[in-house]
mmCIF file as Biopython writes it, N, C-alpha, C and O atoms, coordinates in Angstrom:
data_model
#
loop_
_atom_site.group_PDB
_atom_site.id
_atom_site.type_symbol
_atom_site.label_atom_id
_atom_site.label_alt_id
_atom_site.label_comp_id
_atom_site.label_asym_id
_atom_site.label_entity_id
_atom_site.label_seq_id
_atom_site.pdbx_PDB_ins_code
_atom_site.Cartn_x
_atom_site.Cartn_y
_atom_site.Cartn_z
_atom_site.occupancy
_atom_site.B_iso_or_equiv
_atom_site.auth_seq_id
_atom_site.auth_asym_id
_atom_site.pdbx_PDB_model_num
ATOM 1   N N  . UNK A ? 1  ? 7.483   53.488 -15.222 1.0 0.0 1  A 1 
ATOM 2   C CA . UNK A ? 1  ? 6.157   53.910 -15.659 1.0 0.0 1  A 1 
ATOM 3   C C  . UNK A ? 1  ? 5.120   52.947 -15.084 1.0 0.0 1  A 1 
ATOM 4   O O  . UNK A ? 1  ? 5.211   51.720 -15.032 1.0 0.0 1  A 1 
ATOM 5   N N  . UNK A ? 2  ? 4.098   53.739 -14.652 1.0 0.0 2  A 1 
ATOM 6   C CA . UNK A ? 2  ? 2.811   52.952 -14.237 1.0 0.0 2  A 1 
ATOM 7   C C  . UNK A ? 2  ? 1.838   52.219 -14.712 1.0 0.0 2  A 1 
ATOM 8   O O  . UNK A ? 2  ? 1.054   51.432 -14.182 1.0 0.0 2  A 1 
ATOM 9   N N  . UNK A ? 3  ? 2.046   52.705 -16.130 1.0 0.0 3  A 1 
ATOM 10  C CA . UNK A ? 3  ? 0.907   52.085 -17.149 1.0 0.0 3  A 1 
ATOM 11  C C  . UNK A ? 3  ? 1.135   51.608 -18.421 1.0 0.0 3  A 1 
ATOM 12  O O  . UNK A ? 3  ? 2.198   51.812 -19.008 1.0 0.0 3  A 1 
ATOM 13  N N  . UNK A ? 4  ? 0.484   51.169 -18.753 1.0 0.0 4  A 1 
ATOM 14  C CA . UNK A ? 4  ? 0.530   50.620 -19.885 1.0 0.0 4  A 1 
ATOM 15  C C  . UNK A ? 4  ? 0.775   51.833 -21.531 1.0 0.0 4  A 1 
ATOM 16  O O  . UNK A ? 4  ? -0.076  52.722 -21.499 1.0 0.0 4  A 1 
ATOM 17  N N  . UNK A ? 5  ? 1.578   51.925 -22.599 1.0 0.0 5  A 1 
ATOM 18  C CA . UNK A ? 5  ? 1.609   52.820 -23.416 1.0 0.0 5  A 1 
ATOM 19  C C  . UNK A ? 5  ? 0.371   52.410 -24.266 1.0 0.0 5  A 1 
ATOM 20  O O  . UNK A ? 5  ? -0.197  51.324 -24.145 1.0 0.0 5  A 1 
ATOM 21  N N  . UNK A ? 6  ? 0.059   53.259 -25.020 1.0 0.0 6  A 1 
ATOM 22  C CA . UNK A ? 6  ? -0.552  52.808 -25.895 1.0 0.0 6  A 1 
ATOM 23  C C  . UNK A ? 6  ? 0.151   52.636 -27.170 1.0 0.0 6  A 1 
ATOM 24  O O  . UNK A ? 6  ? 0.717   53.638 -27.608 1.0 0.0 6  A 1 
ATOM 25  N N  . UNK A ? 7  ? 0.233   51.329 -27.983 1.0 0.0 7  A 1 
ATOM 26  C CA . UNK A ? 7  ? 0.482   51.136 -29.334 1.0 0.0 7  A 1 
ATOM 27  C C  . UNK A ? 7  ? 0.183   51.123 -30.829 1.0 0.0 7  A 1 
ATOM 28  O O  . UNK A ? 7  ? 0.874   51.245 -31.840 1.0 0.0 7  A 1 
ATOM 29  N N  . UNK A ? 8  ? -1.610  50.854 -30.485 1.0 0.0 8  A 1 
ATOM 30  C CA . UNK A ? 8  ? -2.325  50.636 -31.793 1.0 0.0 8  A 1 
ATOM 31  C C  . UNK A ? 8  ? -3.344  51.695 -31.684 1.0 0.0 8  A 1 
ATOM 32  O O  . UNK A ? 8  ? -3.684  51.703 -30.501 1.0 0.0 8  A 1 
ATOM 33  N N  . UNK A ? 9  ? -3.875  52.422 -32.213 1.0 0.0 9  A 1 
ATOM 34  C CA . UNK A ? 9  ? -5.358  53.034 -32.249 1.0 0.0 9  A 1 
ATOM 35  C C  . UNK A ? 9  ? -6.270  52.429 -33.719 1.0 0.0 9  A 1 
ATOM 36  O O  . UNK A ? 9  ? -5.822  52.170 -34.836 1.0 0.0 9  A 1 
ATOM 37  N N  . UNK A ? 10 ? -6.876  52.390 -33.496 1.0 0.0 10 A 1 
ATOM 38  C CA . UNK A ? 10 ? -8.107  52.532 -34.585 1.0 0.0 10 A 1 
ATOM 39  C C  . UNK A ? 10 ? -9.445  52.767 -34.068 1.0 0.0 10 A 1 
ATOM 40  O O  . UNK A ? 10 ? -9.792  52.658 -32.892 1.0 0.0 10 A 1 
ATOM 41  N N  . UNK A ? 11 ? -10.698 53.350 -35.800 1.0 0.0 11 A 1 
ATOM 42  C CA . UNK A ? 11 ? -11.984 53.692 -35.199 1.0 0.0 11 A 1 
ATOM 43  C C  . UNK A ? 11 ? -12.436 52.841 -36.149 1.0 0.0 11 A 1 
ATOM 44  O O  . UNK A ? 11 ? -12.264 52.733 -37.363 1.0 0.0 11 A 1 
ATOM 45  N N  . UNK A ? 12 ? -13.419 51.918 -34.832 1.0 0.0 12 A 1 
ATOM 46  C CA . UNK A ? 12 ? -14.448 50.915 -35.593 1.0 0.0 12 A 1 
ATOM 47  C C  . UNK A ? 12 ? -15.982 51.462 -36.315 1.0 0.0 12 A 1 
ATOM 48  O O  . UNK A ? 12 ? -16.453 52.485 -35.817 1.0 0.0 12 A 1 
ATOM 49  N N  . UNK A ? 13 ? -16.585 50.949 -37.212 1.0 0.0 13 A 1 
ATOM 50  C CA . UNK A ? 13 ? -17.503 51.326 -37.726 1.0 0.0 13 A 1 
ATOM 51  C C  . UNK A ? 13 ? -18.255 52.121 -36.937 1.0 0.0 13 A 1 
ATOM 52  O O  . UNK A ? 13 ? -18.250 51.821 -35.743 1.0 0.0 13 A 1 
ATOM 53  N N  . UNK A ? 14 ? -19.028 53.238 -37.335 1.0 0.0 14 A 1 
ATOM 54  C CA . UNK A ? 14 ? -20.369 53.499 -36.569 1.0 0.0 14 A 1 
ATOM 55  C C  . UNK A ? 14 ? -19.710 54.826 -35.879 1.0 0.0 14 A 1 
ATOM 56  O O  . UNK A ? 14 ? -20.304 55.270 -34.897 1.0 0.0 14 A 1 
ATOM 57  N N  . UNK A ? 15 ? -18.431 55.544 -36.358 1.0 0.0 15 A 1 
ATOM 58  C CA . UNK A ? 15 ? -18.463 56.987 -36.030 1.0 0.0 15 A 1 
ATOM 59  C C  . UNK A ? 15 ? -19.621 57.885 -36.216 1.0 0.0 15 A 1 
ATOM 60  O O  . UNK A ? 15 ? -20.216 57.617 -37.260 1.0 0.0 15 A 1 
ATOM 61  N N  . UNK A ? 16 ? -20.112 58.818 -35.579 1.0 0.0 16 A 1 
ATOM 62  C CA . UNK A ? 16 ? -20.767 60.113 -36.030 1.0 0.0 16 A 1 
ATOM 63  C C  . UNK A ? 16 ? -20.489 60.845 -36.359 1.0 0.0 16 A 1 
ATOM 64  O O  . UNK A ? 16 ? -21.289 61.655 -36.827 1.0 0.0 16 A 1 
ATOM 65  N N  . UNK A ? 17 ? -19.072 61.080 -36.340 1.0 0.0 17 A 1 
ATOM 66  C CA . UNK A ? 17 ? -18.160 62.404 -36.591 1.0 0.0 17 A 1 
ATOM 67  C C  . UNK A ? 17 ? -18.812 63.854 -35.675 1.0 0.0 17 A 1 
ATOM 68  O O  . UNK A ? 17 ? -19.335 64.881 -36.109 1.0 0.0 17 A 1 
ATOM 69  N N  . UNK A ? 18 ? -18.499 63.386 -34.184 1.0 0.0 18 A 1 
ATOM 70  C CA . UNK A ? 18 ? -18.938 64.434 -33.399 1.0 0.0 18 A 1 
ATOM 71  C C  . UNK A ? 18 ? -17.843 65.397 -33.250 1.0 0.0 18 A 1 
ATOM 72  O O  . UNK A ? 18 ? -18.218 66.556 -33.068 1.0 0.0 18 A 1 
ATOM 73  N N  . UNK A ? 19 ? -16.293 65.148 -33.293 1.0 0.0 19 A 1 
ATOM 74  C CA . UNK A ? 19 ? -15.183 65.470 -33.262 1.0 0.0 19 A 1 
ATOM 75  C C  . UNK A ? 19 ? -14.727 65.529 -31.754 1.0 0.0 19 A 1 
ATOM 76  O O  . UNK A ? 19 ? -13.633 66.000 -31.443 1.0 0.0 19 A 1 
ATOM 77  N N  . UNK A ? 20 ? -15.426 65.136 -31.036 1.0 0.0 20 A 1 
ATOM 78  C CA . UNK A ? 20 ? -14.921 64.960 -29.518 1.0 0.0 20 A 1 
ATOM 79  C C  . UNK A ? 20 ? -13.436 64.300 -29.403 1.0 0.0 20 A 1 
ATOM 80  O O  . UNK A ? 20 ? -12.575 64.853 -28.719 1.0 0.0 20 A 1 
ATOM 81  N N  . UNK A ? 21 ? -13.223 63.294 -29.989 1.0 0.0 21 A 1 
ATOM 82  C CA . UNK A ? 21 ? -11.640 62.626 -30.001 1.0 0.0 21 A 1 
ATOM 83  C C  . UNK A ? 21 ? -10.783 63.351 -30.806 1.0 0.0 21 A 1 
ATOM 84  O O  . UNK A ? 21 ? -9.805  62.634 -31.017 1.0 0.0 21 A 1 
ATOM 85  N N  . UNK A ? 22 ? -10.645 64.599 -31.456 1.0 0.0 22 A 1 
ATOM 86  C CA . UNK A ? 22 ? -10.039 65.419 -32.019 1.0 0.0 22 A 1 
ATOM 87  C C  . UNK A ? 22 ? -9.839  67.109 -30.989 1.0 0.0 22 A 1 
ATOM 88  O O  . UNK A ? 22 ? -8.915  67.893 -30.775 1.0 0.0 22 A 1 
ATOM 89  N N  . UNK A ? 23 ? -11.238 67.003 -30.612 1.0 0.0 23 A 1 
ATOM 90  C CA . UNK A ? 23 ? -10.760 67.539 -29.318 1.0 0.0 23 A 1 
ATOM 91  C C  . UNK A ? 23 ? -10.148 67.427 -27.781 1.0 0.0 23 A 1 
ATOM 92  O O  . UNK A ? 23 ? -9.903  68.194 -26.850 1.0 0.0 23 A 1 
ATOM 93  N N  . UNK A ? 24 ? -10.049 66.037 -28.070 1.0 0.0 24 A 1 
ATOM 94  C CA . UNK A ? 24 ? -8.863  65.679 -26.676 1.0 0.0 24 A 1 
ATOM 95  C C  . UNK A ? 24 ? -8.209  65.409 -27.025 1.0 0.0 24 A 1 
ATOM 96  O O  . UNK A ? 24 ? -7.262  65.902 -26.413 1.0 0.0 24 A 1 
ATOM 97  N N  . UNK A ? 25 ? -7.852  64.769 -27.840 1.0 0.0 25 A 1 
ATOM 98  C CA . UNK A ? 25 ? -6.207  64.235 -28.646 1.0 0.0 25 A 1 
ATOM 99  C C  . UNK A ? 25 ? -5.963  64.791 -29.854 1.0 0.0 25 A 1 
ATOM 100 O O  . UNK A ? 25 ? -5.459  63.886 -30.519 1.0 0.0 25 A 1 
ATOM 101 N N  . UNK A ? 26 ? -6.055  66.023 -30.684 1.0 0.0 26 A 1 
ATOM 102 C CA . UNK A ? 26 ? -5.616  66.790 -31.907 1.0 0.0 26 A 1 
ATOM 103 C C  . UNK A ? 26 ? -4.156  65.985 -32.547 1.0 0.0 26 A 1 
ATOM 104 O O  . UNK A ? 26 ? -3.792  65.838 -33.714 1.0 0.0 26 A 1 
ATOM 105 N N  . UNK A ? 27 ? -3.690  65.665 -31.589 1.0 0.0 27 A 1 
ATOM 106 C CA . UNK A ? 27 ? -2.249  64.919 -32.290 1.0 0.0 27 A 1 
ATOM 107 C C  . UNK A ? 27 ? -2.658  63.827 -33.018 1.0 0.0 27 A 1 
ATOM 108 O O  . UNK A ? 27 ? -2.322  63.759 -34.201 1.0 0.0 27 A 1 
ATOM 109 N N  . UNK A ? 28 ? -3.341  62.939 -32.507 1.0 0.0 28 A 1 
ATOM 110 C CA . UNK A ? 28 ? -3.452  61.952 -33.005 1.0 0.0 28 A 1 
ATOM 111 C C  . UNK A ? 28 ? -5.023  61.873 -33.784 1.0 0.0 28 A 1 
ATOM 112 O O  . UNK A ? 28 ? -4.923  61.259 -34.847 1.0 0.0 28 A 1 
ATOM 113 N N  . UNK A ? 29 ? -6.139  62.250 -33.560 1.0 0.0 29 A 1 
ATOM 114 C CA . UNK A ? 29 ? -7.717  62.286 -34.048 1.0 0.0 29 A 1 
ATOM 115 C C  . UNK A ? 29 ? -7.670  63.578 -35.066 1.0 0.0 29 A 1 
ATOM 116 O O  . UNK A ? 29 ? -7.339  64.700 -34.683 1.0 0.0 29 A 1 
ATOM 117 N N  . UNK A ? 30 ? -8.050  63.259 -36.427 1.0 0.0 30 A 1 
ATOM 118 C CA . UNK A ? 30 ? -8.227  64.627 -36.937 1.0 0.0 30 A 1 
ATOM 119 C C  . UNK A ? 30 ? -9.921  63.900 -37.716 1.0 0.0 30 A 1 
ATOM 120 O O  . UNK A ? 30 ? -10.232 62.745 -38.005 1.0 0.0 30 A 1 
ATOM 121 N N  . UNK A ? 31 ? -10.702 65.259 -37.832 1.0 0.0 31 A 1 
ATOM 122 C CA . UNK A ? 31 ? -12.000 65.053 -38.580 1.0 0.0 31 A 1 
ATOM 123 C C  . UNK A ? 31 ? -12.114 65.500 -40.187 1.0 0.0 31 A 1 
ATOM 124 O O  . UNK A ? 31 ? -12.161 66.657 -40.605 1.0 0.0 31 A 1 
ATOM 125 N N  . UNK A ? 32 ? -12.139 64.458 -40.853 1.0 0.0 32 A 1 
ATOM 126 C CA . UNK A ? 32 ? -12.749 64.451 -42.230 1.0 0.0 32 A 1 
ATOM 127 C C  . UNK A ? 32 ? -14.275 64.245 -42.251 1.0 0.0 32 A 1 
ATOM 128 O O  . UNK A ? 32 ? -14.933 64.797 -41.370 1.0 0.0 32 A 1 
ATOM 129 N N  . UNK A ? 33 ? -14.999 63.366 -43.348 1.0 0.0 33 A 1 
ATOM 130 C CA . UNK A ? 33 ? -16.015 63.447 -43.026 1.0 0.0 33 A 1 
ATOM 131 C C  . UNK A ? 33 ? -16.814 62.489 -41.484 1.0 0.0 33 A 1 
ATOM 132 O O  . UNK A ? 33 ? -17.903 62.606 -40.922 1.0 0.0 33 A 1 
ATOM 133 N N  . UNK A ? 34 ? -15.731 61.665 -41.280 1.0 0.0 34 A 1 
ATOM 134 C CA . UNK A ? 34 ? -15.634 60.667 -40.022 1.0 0.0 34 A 1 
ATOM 135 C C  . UNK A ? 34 ? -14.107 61.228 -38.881 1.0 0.0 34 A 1 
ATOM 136 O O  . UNK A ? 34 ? -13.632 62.363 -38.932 1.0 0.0 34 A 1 
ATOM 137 N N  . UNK A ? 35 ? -13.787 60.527 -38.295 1.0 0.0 35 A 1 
ATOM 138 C CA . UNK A ? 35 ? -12.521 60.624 -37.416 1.0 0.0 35 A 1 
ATOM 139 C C  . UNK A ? 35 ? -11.679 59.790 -38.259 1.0 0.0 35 A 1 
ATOM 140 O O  . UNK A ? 35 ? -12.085 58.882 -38.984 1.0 0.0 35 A 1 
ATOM 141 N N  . UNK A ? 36 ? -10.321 60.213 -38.090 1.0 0.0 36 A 1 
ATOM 142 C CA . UNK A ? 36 ? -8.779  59.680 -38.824 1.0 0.0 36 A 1 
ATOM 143 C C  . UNK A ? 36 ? -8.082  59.168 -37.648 1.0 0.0 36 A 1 
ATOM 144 O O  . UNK A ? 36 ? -8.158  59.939 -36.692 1.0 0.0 36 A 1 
ATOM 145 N N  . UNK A ? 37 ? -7.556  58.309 -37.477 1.0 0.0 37 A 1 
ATOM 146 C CA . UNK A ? 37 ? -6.233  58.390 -36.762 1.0 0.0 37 A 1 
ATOM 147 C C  . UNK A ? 37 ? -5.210  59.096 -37.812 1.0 0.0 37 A 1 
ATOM 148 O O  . UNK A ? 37 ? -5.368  59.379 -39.000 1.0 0.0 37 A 1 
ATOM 149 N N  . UNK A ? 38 ? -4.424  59.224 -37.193 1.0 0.0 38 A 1 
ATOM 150 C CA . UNK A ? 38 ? -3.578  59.981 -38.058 1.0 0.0 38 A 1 
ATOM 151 C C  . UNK A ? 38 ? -2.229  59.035 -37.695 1.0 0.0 38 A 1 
ATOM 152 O O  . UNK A ? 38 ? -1.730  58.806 -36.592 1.0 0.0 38 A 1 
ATOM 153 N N  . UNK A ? 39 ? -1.758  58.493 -39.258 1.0 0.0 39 A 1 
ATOM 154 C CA . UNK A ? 39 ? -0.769  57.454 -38.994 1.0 0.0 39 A 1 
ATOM 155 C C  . UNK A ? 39 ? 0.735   58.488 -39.175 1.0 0.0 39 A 1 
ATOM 156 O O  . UNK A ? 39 ? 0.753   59.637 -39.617 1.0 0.0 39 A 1 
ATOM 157 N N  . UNK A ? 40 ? 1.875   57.710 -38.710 1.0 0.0 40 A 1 
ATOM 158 C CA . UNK A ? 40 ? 2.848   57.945 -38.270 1.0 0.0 40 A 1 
ATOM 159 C C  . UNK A ? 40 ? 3.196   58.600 -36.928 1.0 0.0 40 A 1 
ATOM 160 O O  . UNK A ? 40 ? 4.292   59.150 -36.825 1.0 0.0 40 A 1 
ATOM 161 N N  . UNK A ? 41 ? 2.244   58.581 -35.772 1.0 0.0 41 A 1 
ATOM 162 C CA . UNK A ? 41 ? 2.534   59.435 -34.321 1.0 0.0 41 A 1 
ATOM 163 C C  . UNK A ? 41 ? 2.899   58.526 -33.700 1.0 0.0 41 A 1 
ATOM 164 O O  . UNK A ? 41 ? 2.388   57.406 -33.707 1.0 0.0 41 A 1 
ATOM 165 N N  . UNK A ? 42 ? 3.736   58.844 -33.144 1.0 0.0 42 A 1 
ATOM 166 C CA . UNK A ? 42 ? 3.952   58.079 -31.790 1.0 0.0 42 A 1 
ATOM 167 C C  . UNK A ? 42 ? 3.286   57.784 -30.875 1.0 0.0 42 A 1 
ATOM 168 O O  . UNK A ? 42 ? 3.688   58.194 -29.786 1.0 0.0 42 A 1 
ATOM 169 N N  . UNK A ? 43 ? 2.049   56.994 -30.897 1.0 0.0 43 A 1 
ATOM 170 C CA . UNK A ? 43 ? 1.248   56.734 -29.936 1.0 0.0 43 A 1 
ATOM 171 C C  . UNK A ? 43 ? 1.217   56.490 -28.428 1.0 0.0 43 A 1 
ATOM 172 O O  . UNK A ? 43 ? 0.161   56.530 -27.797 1.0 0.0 43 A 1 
ATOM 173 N N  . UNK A ? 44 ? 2.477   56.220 -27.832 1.0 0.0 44 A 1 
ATOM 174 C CA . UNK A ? 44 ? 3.459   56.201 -26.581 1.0 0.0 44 A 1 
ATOM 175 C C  . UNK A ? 44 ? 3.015   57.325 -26.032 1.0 0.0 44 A 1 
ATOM 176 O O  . UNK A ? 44 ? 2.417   57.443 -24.963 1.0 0.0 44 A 1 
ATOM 177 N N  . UNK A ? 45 ? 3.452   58.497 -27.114 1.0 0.0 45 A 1 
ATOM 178 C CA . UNK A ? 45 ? 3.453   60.003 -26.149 1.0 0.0 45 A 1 
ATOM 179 C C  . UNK A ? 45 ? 2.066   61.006 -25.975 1.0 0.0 45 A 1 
ATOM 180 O O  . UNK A ? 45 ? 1.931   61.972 -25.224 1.0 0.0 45 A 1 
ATOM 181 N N  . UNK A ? 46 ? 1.256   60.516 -26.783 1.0 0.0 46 A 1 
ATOM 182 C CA . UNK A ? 46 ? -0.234  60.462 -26.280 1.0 0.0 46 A 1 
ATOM 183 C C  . UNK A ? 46 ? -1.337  59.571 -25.636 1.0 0.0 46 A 1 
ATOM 184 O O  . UNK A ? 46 ? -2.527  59.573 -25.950 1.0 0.0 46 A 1 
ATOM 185 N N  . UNK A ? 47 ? -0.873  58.984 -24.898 1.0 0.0 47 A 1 
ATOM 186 C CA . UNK A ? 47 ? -1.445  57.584 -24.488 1.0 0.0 47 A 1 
ATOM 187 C C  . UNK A ? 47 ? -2.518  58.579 -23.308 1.0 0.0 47 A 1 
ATOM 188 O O  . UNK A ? 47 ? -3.623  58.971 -23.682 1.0 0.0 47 A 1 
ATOM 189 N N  . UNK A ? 48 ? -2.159  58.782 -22.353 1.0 0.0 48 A 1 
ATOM 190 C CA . UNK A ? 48 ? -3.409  60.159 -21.862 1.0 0.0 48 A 1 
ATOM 191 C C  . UNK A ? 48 ? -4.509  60.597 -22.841 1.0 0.0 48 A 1 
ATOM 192 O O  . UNK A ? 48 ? -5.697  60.300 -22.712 1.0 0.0 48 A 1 
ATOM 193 N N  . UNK A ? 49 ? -4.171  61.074 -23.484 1.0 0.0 49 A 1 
ATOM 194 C CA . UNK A ? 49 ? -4.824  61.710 -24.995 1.0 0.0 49 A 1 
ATOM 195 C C  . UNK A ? 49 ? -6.013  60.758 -25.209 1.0 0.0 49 A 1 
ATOM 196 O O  . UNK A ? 49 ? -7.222  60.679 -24.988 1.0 0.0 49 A 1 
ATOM 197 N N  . UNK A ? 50 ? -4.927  60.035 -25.797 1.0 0.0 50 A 1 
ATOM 198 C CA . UNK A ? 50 ? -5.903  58.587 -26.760 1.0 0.0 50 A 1 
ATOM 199 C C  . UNK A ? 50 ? -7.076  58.354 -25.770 1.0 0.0 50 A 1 
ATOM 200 O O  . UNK A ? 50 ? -8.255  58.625 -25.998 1.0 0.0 50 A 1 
ATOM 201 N N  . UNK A ? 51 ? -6.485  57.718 -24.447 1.0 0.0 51 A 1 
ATOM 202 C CA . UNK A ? 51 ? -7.499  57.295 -23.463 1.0 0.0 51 A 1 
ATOM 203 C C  . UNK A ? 51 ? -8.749  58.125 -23.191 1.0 0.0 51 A 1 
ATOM 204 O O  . UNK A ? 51 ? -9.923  57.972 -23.529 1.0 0.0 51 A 1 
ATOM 205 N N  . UNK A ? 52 ? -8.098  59.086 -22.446 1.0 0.0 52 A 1 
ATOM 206 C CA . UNK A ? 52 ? -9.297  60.198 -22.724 1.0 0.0 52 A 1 
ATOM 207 C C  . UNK A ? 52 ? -10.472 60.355 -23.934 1.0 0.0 52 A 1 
ATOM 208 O O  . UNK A ? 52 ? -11.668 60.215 -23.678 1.0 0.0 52 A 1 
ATOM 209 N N  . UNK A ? 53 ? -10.008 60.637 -25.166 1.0 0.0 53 A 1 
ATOM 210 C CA . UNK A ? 53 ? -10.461 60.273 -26.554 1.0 0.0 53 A 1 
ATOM 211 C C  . UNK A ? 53 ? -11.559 59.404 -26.439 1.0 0.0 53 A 1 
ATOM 212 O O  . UNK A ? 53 ? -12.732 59.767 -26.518 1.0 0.0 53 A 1 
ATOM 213 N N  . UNK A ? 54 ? -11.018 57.797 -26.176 1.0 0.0 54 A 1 
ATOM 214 C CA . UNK A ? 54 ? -11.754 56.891 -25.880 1.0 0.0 54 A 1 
ATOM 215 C C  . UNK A ? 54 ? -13.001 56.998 -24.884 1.0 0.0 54 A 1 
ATOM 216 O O  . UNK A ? 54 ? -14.175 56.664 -25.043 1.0 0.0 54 A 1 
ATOM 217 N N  . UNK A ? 55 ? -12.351 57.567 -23.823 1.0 0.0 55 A 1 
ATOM 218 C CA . UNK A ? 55 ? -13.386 57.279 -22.599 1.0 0.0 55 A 1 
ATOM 219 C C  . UNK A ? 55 ? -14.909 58.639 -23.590 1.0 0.0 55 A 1 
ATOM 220 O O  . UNK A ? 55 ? -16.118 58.416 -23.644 1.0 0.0 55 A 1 
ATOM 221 N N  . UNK A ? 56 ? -14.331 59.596 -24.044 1.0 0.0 56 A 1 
ATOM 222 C CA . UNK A ? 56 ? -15.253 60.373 -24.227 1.0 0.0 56 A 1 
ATOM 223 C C  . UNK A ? 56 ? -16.109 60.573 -25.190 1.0 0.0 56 A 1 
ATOM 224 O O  . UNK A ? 56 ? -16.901 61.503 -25.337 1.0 0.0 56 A 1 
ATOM 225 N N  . UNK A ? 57 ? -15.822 59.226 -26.145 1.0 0.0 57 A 1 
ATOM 226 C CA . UNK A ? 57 ? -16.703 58.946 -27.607 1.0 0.0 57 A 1 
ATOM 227 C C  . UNK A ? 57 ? -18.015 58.326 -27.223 1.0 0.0 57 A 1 
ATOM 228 O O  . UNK A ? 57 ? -18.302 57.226 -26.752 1.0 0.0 57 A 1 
ATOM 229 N N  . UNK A ? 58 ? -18.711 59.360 -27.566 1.0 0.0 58 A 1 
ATOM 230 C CA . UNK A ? 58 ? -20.179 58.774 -27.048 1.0 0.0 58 A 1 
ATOM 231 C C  . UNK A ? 58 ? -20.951 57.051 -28.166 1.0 0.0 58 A 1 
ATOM 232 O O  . UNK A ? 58 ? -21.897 56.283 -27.995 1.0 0.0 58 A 1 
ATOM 233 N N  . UNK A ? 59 ? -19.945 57.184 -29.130 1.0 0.0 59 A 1 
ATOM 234 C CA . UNK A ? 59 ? -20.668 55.895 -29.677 1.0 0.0 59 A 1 
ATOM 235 C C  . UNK A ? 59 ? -19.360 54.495 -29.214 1.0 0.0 59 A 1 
ATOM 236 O O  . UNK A ? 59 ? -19.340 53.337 -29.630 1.0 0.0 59 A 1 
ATOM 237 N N  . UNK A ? 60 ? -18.688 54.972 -28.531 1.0 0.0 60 A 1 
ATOM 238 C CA . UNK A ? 60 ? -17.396 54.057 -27.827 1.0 0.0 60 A 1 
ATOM 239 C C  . UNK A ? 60 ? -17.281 53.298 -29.311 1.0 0.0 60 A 1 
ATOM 240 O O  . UNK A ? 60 ? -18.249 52.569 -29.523 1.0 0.0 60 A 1 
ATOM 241 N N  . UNK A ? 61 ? -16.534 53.320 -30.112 1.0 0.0 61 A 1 
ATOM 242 C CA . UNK A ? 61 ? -15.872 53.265 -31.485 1.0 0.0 61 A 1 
ATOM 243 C C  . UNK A ? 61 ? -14.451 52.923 -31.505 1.0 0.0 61 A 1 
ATOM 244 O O  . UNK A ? 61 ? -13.940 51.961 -32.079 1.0 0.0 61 A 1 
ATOM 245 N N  . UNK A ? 62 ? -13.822 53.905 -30.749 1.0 0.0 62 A 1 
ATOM 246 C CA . UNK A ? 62 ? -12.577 54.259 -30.565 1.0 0.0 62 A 1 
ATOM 247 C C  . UNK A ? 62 ? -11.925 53.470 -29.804 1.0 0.0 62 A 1 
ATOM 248 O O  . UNK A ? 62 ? -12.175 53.609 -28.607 1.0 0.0 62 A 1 
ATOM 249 N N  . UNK A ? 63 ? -11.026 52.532 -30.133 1.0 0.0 63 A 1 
ATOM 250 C CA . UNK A ? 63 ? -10.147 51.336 -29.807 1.0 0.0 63 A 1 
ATOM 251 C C  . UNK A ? 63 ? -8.767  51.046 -29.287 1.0 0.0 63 A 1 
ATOM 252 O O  . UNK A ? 63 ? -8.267  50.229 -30.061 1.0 0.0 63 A 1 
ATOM 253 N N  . UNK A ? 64 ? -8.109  51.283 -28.533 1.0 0.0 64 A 1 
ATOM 254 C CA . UNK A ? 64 ? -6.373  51.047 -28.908 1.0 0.0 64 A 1 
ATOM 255 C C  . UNK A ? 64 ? -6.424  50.174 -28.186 1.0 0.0 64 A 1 
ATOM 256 O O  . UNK A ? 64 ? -7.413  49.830 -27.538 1.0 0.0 64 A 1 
ATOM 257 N N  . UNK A ? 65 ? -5.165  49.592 -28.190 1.0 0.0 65 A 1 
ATOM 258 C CA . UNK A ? 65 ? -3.981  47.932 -27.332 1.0 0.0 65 A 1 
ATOM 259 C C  . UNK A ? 65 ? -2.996  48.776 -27.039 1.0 0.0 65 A 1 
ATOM 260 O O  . UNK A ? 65 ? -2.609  49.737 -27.704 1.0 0.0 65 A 1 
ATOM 261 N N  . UNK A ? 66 ? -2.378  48.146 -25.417 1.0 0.0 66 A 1 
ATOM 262 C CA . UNK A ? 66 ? -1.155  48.507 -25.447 1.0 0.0 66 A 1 
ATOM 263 C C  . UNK A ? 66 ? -0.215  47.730 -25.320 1.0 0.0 66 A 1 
ATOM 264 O O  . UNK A ? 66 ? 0.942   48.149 -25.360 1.0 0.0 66 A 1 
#
């Protein structure tokens, strides 16, 4: 593998709840009144996802390590 997985996600203060990271990654982003990670996924097998997610949060919030 070429890249790095991803391991951790979290969303730092200051969501808008636009739902953009629920629409690139549904596995892992779900919308309440803010964004969820949604614990127990395997974060490995959405690491595309997540990234994407990230790159496309307009208040850049959205965090992972790999």
């Amino acid at each position: 593998m070429d890249y790095m997985e991803v391991k951790k996600v979290w969303i730092e203060e200051g969501c808008i709840a636009c739902g953009a990271c629920e629409s690139e990654c549904p596995e892992v982003f779900k919308m309440d009144e803010l964004a969820n990670v949604i614990e127990g996924v395997s974060y490995a097998d959405f690491t595309d996802g997540i990234k994407s997610a990230a790159d496309s949060c307009p208040v850049e919030v959205i965090k992972y390590s790999e």
